[in-house]
C-alpha positions as CSV (number, residue, x, y, z in Angstrom):
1,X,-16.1,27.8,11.8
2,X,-15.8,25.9,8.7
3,X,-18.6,22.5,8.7
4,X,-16.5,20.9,5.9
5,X,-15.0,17.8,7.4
6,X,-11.9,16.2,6.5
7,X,-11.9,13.1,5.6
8,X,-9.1,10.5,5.5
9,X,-8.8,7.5,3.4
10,X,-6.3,4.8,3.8
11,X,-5.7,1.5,2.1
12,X,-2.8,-0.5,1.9
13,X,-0.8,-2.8,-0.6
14,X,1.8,-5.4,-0.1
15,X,0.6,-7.8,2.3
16,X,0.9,-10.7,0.3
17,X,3.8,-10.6,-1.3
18,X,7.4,-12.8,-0.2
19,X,9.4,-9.4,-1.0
20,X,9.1,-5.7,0.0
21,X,7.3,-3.1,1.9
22,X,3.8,-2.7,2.5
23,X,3.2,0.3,1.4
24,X,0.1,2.8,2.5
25,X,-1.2,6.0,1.6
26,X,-3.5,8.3,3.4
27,X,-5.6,11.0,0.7
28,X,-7.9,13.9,2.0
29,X,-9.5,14.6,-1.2
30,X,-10.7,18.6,-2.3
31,X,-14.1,18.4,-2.7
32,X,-14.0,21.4,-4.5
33,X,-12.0,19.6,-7.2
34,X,-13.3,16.4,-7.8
35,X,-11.4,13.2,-9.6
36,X,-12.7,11.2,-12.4
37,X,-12.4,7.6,-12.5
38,X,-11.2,7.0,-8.9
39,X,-11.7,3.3,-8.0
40,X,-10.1,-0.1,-6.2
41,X,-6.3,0.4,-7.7
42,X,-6.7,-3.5,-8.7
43,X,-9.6,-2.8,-11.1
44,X,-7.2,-0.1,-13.2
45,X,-5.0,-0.6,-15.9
46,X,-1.1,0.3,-14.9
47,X,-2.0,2.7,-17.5
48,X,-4.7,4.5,-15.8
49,X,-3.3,4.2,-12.4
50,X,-0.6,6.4,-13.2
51,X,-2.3,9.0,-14.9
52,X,-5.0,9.0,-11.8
53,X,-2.1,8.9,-9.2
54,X,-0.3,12.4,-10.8
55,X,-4.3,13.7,-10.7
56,X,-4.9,13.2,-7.1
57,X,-1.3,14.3,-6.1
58,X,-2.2,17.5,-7.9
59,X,-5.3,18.0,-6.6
60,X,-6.0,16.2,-3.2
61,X,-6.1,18.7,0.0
62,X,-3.2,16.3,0.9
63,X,-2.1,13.0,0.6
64,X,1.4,11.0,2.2
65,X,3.1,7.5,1.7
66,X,3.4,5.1,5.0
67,X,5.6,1.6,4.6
68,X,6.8,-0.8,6.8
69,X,9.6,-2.2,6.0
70,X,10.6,-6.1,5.7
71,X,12.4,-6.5,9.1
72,X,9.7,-4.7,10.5
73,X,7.3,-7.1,9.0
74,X,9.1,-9.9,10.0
75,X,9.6,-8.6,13.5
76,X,6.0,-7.3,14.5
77,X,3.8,-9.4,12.4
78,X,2.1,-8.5,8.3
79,X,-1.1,-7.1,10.2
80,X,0.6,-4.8,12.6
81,X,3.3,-4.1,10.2
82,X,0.2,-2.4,7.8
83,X,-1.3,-0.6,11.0
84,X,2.5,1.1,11.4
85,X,2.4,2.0,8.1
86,X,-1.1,3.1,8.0
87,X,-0.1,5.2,11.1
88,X,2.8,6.6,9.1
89,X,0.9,7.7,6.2
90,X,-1.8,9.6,8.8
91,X,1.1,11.1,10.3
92,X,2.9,12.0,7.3
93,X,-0.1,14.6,6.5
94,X,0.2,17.8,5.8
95,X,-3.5,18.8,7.1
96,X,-4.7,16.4,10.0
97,X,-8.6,14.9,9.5
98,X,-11.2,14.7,11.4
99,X,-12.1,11.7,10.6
100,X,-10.6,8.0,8.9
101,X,-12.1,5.9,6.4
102,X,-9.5,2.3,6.2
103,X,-10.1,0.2,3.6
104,X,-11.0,-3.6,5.5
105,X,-12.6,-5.0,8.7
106,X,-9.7,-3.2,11.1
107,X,-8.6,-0.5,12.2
108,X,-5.5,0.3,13.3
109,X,-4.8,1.8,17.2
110,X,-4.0,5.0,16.8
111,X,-5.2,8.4,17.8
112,X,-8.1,9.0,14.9
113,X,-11.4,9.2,14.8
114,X,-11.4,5.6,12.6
115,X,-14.1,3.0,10.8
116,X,-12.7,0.0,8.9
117,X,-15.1,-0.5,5.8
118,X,-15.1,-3.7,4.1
119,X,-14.1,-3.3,0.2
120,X,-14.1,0.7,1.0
121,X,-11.3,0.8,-2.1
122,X,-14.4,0.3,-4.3
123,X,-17.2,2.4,-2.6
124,X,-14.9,5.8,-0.9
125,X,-13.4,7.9,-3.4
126,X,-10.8,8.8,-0.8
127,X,-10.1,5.3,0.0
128,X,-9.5,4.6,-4.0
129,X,-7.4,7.8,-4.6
130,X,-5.0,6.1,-1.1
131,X,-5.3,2.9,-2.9
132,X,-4.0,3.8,-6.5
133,X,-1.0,6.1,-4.9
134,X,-0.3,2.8,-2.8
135,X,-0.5,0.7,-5.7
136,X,1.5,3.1,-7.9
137,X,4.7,3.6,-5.5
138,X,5.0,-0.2,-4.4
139,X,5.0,-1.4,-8.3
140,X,7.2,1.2,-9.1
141,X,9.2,0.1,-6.2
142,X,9.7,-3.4,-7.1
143,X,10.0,-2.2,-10.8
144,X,13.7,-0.6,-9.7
145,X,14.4,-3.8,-7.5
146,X,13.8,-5.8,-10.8
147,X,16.8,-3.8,-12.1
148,X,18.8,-5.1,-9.3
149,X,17.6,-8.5,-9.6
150,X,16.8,-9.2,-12.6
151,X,16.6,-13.0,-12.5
152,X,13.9,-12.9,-9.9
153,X,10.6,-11.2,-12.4
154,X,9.8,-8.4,-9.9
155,X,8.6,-6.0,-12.8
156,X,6.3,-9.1,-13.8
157,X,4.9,-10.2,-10.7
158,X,5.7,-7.7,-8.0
159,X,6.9,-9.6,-5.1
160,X,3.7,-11.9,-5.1
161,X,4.6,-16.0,-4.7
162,X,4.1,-17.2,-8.5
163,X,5.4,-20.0,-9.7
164,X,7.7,-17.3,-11.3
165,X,8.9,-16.1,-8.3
166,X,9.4,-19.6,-6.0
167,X,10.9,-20.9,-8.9
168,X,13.5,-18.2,-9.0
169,X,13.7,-18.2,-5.3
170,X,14.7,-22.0,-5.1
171,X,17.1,-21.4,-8.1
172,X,19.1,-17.9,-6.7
173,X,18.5,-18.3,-3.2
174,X,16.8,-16.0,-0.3
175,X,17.3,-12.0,-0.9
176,X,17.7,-9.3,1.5
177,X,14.1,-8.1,0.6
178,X,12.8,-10.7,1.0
179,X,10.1,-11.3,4.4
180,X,11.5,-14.5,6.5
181,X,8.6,-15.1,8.3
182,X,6.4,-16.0,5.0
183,X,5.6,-19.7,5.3
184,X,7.7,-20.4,1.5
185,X,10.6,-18.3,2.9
186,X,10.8,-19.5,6.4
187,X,10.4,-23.3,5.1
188,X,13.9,-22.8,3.6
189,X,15.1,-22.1,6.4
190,X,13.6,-24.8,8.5
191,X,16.2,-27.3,7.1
């Protein structure tokens, strides 16, 4: 019997903004090839994100993307919405861990061994290596839905509520993408 235990990190990215998915990826890392440079996804250039994020899919024992999507945010909640994506990311692994490292103070409940660890994107390798591929599919995500809307700066500031983006919002109106329950989208719909 093998004592090498897999471990599981998870971190998240998308719960602040007004627009999108939240997005979550789940990396068991190969100890026997380890990554360079892995750290909290917001500490990296876009640059070195990328180059890190086609490292770890290459190397990692496996890794998988989870989202939520915005009616499902809307419907369940931000918080739970992250814990079903979480759970989809787990689940979308090819080799199931023995254990799960969550980037946070919560842990989602699901069937895994689990511990939430407070800024665990800057102290667990895995848990960095989940947070760049996170980091890397959302902004490319709301990089193609600034080609759709271009008016709105989605490349710029990915979904997040800048004056940018309000400003836009009050000037072109409400999107499909965009998450209803947020307090500066729901407020427009108050009246």
């Amino acid at each position: 019997m093998s004592s090498l235990q897999l471990i599981a990190g998870v971190d998240e990215v998308g719960r602040g903004p007004l627009a999108g998915a939240v997005v979550a990826a789940a990396v068991i890392l190969d100890p026997a090839q380890p990554i360079e440079g892995l750290a909290d996804s917001k500490k990296l250039s876009a640059k070195k994100r990328e180059a890190l994020a086609a490292e770890i899919r290459l190397k990692a024992l496996a890794w998988s993307l989870g989202r939520a999507e915005v009616e499902e945010i809307d419907r369940l909640n931000i918080l739970q919405a992250t814990f079903l994506a979480m759970q989809r990311a787990l689940e979308g692994l090819a080799i199931q861990p023995d254990q799960v490292l969550i980037d946070g103070n919560r842990c989602p409940n699901i069937n895994y061994a689990m511990q939430a660890i407070i800024g665990g994107d800057a102290l667990i390798p895995a848990i960095s290596a989940a947070s760049i591929l996170a980091k890397v599919s959302r902004d490319a995500e709301l990089v193609r839905l600034d080609q759709l809307y271009p008016a709105y700066g989605f490349a710029q500031h990915k979904g997040y509520p800048t004056p940018l983006h309000l400003n836009a919002i009050h000037q072109y109106g409400v999107l499909p993408i965009h998450r209803r329950s947020f307090k500066p989208i729901k407020i427009l719909f108050q009246n």
